[in-house]
OpenMM code with the backbone's topology and positions (N, CA, C; nanometers):
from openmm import Vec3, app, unit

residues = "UNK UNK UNK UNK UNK UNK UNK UNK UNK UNK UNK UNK UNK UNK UNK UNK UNK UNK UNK UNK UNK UNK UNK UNK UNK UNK UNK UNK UNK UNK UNK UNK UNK UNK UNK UNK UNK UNK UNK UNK UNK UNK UNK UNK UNK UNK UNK UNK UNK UNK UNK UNK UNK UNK UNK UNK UNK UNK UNK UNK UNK UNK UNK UNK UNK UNK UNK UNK UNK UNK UNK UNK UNK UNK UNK UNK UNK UNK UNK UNK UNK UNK UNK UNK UNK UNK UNK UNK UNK UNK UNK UNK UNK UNK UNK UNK UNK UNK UNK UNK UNK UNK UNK UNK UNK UNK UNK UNK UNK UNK UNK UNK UNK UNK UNK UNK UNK UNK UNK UNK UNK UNK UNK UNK UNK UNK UNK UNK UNK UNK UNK UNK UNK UNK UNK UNK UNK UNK UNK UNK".split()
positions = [
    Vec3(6.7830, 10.2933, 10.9556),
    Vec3(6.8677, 10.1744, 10.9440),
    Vec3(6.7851, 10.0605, 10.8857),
    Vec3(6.8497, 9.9787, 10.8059),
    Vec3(6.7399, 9.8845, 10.7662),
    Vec3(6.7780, 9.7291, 10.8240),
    Vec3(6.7368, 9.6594, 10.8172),
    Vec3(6.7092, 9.5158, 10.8779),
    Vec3(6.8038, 9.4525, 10.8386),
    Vec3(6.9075, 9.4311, 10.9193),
    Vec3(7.0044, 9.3846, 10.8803),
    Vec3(7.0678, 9.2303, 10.9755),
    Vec3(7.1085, 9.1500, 10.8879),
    Vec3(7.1907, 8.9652, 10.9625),
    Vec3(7.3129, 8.9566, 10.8790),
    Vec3(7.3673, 8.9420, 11.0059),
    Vec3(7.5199, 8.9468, 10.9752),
    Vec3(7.5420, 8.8310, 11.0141),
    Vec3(7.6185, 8.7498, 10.9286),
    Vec3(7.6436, 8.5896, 10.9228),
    Vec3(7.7500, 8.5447, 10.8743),
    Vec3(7.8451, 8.4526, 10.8670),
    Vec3(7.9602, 8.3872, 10.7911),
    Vec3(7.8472, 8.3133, 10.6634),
    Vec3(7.9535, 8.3296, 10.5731),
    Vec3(7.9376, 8.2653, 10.4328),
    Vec3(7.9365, 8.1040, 10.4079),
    Vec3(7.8462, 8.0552, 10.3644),
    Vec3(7.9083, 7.8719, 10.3260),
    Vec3(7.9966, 7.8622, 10.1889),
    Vec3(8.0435, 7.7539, 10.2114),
    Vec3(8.1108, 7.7388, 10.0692),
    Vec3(8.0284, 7.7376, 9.9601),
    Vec3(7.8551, 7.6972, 9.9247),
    Vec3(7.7805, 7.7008, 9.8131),
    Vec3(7.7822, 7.8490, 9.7656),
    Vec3(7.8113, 7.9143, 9.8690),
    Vec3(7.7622, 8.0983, 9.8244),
    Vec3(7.8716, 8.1360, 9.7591),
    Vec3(7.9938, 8.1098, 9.6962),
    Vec3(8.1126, 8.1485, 9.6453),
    Vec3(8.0609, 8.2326, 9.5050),
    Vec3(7.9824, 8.1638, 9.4576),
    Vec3(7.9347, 8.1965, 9.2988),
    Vec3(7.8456, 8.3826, 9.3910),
    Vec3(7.8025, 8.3393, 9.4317),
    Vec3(7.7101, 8.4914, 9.4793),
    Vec3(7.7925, 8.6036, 9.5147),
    Vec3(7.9099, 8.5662, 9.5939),
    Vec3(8.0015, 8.6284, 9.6854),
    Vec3(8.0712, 8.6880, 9.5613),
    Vec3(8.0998, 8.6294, 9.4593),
    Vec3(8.1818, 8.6911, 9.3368),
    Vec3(8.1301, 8.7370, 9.2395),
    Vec3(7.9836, 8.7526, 9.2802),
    Vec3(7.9003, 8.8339, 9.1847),
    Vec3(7.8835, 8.9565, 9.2632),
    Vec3(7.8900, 8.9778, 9.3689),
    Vec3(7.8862, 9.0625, 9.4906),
    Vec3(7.9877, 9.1563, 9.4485),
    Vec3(8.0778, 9.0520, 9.4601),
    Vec3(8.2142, 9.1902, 9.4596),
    Vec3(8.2712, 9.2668, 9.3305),
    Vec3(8.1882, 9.1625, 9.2341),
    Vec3(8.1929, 9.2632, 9.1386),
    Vec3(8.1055, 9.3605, 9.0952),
    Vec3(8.0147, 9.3756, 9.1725),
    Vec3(7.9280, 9.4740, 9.1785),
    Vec3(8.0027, 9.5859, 9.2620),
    Vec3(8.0446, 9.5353, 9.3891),
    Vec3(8.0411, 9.6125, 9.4900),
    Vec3(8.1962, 9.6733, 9.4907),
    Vec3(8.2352, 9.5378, 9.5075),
    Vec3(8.4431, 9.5943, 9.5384),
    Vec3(8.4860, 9.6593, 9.4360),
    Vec3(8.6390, 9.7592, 9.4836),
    Vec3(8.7217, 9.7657, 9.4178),
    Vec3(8.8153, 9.6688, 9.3940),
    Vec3(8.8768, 9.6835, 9.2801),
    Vec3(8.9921, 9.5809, 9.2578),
    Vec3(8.9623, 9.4279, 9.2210),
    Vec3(9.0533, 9.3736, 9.1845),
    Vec3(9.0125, 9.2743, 9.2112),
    Vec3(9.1653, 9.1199, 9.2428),
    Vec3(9.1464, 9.0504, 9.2722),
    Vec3(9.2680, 8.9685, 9.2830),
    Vec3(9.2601, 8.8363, 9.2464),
    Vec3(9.3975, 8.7521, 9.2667),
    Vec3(9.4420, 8.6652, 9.1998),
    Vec3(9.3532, 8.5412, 9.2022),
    Vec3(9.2971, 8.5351, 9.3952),
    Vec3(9.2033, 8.4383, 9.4423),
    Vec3(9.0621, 8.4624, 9.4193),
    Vec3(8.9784, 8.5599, 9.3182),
    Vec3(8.8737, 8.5976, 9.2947),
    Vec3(8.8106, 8.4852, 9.2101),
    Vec3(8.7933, 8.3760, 9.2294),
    Vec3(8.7629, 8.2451, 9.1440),
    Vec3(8.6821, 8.1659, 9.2857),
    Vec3(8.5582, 8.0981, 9.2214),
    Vec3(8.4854, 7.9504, 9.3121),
    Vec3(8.5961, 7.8963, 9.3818),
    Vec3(8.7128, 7.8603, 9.3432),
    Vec3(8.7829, 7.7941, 9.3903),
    Vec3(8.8491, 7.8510, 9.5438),
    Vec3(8.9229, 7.9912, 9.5027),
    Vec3(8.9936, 8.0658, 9.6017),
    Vec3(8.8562, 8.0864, 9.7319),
    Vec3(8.7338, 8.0741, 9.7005),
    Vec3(8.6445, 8.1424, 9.7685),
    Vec3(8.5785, 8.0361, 9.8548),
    Vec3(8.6404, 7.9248, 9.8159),
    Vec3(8.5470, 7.8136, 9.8770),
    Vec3(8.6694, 7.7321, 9.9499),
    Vec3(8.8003, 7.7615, 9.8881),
    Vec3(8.8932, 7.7026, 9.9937),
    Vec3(8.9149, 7.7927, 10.1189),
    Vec3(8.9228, 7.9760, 10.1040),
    Vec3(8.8951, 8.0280, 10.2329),
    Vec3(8.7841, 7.9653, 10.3430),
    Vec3(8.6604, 7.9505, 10.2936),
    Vec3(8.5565, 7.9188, 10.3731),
    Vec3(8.6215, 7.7724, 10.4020),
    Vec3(8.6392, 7.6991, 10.3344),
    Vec3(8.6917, 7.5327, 10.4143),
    Vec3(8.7656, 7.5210, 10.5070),
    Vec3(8.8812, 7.6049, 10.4869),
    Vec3(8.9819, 7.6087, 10.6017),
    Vec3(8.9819, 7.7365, 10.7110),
    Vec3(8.8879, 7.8145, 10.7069),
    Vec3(8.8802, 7.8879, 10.7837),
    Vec3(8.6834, 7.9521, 10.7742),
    Vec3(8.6621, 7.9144, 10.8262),
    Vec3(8.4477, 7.8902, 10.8047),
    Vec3(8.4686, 7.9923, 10.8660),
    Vec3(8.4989, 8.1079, 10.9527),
    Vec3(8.4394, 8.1739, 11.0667),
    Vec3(8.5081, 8.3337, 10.9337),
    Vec3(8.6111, 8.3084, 10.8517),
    Vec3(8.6617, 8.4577, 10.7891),
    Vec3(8.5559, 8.5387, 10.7020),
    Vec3(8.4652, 8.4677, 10.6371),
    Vec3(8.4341, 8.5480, 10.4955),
    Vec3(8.3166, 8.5991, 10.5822),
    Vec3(8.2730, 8.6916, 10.6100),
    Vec3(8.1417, 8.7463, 10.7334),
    Vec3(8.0165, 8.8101, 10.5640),
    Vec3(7.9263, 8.7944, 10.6096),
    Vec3(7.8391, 8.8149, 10.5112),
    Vec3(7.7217, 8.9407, 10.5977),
    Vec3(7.6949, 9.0444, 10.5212),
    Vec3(7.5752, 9.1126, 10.5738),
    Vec3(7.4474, 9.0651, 10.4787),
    Vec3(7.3734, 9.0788, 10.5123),
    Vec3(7.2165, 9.0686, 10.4444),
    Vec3(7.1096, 9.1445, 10.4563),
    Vec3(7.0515, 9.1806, 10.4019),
    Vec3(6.9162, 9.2517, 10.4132),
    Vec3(6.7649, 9.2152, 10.3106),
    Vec3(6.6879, 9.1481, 10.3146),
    Vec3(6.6103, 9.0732, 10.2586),
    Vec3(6.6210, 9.0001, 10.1584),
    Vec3(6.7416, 8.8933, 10.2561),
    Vec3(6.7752, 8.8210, 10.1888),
    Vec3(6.8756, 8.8065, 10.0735),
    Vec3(6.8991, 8.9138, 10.0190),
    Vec3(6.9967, 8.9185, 9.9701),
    Vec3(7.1987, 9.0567, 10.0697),
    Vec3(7.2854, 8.9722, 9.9768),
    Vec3(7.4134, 8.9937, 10.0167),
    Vec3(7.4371, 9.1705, 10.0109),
    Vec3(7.4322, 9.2235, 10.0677),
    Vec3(7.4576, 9.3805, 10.0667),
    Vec3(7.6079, 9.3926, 10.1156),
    Vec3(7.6818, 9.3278, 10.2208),
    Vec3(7.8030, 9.3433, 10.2664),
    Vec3(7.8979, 9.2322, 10.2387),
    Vec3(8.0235, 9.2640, 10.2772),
    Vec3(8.1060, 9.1841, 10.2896),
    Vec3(8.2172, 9.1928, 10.3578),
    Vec3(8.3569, 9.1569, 10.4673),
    Vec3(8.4568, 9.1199, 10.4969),
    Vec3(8.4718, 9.0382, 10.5117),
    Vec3(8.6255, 9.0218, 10.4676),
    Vec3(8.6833, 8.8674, 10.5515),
    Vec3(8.7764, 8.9110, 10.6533),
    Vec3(8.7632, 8.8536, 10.7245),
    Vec3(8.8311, 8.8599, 10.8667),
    Vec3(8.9170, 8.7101, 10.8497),
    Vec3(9.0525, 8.7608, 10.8319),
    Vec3(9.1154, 8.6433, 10.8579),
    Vec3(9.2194, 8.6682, 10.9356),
    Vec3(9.2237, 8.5047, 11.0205),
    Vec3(9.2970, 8.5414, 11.1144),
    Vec3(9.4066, 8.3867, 11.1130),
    Vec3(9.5224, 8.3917, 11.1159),
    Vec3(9.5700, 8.2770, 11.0817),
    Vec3(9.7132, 8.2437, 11.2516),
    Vec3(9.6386, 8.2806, 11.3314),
    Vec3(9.7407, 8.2377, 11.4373),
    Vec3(9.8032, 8.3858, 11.4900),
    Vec3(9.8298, 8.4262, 11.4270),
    Vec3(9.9558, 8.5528, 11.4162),
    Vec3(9.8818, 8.6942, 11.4254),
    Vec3(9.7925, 8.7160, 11.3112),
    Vec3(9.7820, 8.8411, 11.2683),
    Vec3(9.5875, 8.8442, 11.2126),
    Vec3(9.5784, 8.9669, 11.2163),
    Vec3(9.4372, 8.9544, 11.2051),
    Vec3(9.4061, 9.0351, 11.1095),
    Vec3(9.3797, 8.9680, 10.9881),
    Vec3(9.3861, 9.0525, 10.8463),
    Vec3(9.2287, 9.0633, 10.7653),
    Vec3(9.2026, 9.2014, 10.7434),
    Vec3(9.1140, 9.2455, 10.7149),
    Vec3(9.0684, 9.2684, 10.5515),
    Vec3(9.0249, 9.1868, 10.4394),
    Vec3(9.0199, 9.1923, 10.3560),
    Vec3(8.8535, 9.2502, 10.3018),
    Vec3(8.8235, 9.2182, 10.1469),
    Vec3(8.7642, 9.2649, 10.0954),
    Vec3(8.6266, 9.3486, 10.1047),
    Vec3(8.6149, 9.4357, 10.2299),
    Vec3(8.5241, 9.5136, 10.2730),
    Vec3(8.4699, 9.6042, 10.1858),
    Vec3(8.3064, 9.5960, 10.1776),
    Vec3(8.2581, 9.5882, 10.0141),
    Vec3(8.1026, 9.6018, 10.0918),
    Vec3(8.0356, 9.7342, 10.0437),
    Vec3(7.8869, 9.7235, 10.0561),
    Vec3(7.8514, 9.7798, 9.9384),
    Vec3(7.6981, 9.7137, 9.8857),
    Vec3(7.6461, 9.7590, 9.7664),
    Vec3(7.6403, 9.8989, 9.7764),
    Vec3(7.6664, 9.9391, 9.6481),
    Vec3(7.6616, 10.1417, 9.6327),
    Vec3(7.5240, 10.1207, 9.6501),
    Vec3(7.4464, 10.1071, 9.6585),
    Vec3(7.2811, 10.1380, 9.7085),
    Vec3(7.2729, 10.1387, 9.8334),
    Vec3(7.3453, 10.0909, 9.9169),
    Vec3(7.3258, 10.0564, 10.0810),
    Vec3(7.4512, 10.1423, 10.1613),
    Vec3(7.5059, 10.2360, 10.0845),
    Vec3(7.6222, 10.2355, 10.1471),
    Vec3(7.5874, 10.3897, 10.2939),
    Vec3(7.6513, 10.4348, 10.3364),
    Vec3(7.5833, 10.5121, 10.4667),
    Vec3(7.4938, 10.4832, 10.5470),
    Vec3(7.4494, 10.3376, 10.5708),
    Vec3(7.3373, 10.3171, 10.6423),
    Vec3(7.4272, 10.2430, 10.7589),
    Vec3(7.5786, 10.2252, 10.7948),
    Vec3(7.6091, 10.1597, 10.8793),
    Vec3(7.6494, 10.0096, 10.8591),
    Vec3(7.6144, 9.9342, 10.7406),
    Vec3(7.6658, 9.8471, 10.7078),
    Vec3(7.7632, 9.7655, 10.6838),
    Vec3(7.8861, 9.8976, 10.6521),
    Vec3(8.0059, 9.8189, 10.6846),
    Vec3(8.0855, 9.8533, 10.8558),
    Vec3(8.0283, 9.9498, 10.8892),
    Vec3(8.0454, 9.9347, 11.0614),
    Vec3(7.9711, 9.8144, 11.1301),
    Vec3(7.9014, 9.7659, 11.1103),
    Vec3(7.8257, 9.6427, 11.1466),
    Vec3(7.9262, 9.5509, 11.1299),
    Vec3(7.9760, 9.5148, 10.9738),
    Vec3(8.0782, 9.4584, 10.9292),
    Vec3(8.2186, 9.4588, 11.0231),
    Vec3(8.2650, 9.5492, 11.0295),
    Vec3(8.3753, 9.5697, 11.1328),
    Vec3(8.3723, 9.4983, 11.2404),
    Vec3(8.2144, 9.5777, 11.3285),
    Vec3(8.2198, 9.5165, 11.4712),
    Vec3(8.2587, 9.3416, 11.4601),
    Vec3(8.1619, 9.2824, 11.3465),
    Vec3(8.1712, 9.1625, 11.3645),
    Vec3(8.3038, 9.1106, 11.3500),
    Vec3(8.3190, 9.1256, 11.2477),
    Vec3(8.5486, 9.0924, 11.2188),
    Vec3(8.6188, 9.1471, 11.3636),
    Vec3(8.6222, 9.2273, 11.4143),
    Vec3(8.6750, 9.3214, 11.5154),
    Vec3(8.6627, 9.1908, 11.6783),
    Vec3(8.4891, 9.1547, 11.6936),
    Vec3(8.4888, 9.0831, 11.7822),
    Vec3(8.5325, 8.9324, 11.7518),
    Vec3(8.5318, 8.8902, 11.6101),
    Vec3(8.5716, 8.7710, 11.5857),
    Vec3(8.7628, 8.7501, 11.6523),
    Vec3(8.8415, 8.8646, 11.6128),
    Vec3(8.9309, 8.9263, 11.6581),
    Vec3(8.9684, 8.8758, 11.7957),
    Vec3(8.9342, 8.9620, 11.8519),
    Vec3(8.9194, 8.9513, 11.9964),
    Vec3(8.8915, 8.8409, 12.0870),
    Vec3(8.7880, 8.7509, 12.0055),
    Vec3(8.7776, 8.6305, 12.0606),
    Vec3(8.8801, 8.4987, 12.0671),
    Vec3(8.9962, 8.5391, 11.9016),
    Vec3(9.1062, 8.4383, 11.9399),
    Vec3(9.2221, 8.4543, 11.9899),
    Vec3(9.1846, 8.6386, 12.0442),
    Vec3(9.3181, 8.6988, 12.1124),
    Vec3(9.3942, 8.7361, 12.0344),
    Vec3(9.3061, 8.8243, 11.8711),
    Vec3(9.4456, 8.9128, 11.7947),
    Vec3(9.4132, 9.0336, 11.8913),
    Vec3(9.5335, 9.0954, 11.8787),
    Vec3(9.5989, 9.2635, 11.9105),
    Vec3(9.5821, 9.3896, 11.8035),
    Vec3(9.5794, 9.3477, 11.6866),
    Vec3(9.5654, 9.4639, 11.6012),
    Vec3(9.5175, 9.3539, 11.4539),
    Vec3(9.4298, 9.4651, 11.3939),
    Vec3(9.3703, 9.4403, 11.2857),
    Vec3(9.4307, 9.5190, 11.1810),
    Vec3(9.4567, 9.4680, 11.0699),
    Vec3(9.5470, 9.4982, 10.9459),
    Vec3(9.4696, 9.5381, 10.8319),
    Vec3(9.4334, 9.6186, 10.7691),
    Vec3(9.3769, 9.6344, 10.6597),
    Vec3(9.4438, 9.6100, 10.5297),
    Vec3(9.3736, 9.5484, 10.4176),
    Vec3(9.4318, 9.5873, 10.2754),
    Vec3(9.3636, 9.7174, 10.2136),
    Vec3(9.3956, 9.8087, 10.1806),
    Vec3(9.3285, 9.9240, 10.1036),
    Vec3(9.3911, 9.9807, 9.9921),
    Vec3(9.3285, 9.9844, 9.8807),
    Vec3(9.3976, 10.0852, 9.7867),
    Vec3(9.4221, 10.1677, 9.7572),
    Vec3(9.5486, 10.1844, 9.7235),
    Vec3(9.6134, 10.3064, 9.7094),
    Vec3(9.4889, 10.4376, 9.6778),
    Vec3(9.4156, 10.3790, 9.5663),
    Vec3(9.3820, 10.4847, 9.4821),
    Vec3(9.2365, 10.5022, 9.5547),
    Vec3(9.1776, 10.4153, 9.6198),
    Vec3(9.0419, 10.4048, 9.6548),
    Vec3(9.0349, 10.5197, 9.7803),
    Vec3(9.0465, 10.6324, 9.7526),
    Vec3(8.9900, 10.7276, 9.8595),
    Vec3(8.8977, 10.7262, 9.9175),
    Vec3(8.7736, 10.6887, 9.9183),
    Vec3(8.6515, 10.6305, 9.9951),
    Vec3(8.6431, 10.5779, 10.0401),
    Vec3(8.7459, 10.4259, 10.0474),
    Vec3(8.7615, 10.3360, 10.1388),
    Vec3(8.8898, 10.3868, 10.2468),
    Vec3(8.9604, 10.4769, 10.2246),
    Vec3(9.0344, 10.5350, 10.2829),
    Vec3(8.9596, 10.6164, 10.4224),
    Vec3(8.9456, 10.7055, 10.3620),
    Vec3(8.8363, 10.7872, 10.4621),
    Vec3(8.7226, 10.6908, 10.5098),
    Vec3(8.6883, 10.5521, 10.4636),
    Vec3(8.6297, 10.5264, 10.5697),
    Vec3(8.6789, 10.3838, 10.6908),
    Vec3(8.7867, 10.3627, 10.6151),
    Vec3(8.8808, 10.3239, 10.7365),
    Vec3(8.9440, 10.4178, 10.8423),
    Vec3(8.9607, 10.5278, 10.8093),
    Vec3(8.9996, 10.5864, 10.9203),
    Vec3(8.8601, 10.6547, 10.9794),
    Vec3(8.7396, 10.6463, 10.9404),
    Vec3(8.6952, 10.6806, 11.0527),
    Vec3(8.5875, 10.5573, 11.1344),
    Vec3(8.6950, 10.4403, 11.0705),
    Vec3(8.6388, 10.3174, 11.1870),
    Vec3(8.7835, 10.3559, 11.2676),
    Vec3(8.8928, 10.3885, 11.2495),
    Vec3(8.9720, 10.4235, 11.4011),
    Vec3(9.0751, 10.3404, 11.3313),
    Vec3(9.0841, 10.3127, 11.2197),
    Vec3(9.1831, 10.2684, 11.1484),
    Vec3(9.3242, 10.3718, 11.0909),
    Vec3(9.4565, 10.3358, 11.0642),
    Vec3(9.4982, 10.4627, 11.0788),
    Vec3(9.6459, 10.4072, 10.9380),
    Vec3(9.6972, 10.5044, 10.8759),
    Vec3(9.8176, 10.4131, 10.7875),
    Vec3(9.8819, 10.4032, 10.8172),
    Vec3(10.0199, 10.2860, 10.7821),
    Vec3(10.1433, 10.3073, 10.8606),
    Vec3(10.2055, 10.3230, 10.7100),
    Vec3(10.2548, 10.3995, 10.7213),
    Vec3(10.3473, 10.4602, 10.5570),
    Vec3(10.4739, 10.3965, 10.5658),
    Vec3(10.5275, 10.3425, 10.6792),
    Vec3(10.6723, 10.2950, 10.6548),
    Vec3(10.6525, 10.1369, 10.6077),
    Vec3(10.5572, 10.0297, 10.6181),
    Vec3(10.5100, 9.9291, 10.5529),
    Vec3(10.5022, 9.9655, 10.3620),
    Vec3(10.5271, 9.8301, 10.3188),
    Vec3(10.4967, 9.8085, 10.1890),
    Vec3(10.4287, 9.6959, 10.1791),
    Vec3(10.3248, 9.6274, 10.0949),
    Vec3(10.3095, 9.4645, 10.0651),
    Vec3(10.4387, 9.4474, 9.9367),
    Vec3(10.4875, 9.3686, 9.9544),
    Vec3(10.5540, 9.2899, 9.8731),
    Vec3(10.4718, 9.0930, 9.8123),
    Vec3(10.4358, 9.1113, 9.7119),
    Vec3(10.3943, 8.9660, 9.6303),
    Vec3(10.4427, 8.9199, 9.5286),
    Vec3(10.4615, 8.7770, 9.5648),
    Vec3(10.5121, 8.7340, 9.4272),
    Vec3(10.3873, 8.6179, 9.3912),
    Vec3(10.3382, 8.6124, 9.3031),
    Vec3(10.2556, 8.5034, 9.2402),
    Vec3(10.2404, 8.4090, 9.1969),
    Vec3(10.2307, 8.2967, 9.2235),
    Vec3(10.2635, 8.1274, 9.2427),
    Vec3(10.2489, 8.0572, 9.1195),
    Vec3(10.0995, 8.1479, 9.0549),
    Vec3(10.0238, 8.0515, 8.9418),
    Vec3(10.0562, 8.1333, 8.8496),
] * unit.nanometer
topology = app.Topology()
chain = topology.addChain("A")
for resn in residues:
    res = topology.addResidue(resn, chain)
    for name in ("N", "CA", "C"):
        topology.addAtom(name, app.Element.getBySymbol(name[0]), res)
């Protein structure tokens, strides 16, 4: 296992965080801009969870939780780091952040097509519900 600090993100790190995920994530979305990345962190400091390992960003989720529901977004470890436990680390932390404001169930976004992130949501104990759809419509 290697040396790992798991921390929330500041708003200066937005530029890093989106160099991150385009290394790391699949997909990508509408709020993937400085802007979208630094208004999450303003209005909600405790969602964007950051892993590290000498110093630099190896992980990522956001754990957001907005009153209601406890939604699990862009979970993302560098392909160099990946099997070492890093995004289970990731979890626990979103999972207990969870728990601490009294959500009940954690929601994943996953893609369709991303089979790897599939299989490894379900074997954090994550599971699909096939009768759900997302439905979006886009503002900008």
């Amino acid at each position: 296992m290697i040396d790992l600090h798991i921390r929330t993100a500041g708003t200066a790190e937005a530029e890093t965080v989106l160099r991150f995920w385009q290394e790391a994530a699949e997909g990508t979305s509408i709020t993937d801009d400085v802007d979208g990345v630094t208004r999450l962190i303003a209005r909600d400091p405790d969602a964007l969870i950051l892993a590290e390992s000498d110093g630099r960003v190896v992980g990522t989720v956001i754990a957001g939780y907005d009153g209601w529901r406890c939604s699990l977004y862009r979970l993302a470890v560098l392909p160099s780091h990946r099997r070492q436990g890093i995004g289970a680390a990731l979890l626990e932390a979103a999972e207990k952040r969870f728990r601490a404001v009294g959500g009940r169930r954690g929601d994943a976004m996953v893609l369709e097509a991303n089979g790897r992130a599939q299989q490894a949501w379900a074997a954090a104990g994550y599971h699909r519900e096939d009768h759900w759809r997302r439905w979006v419509k886009p503002f900008a």
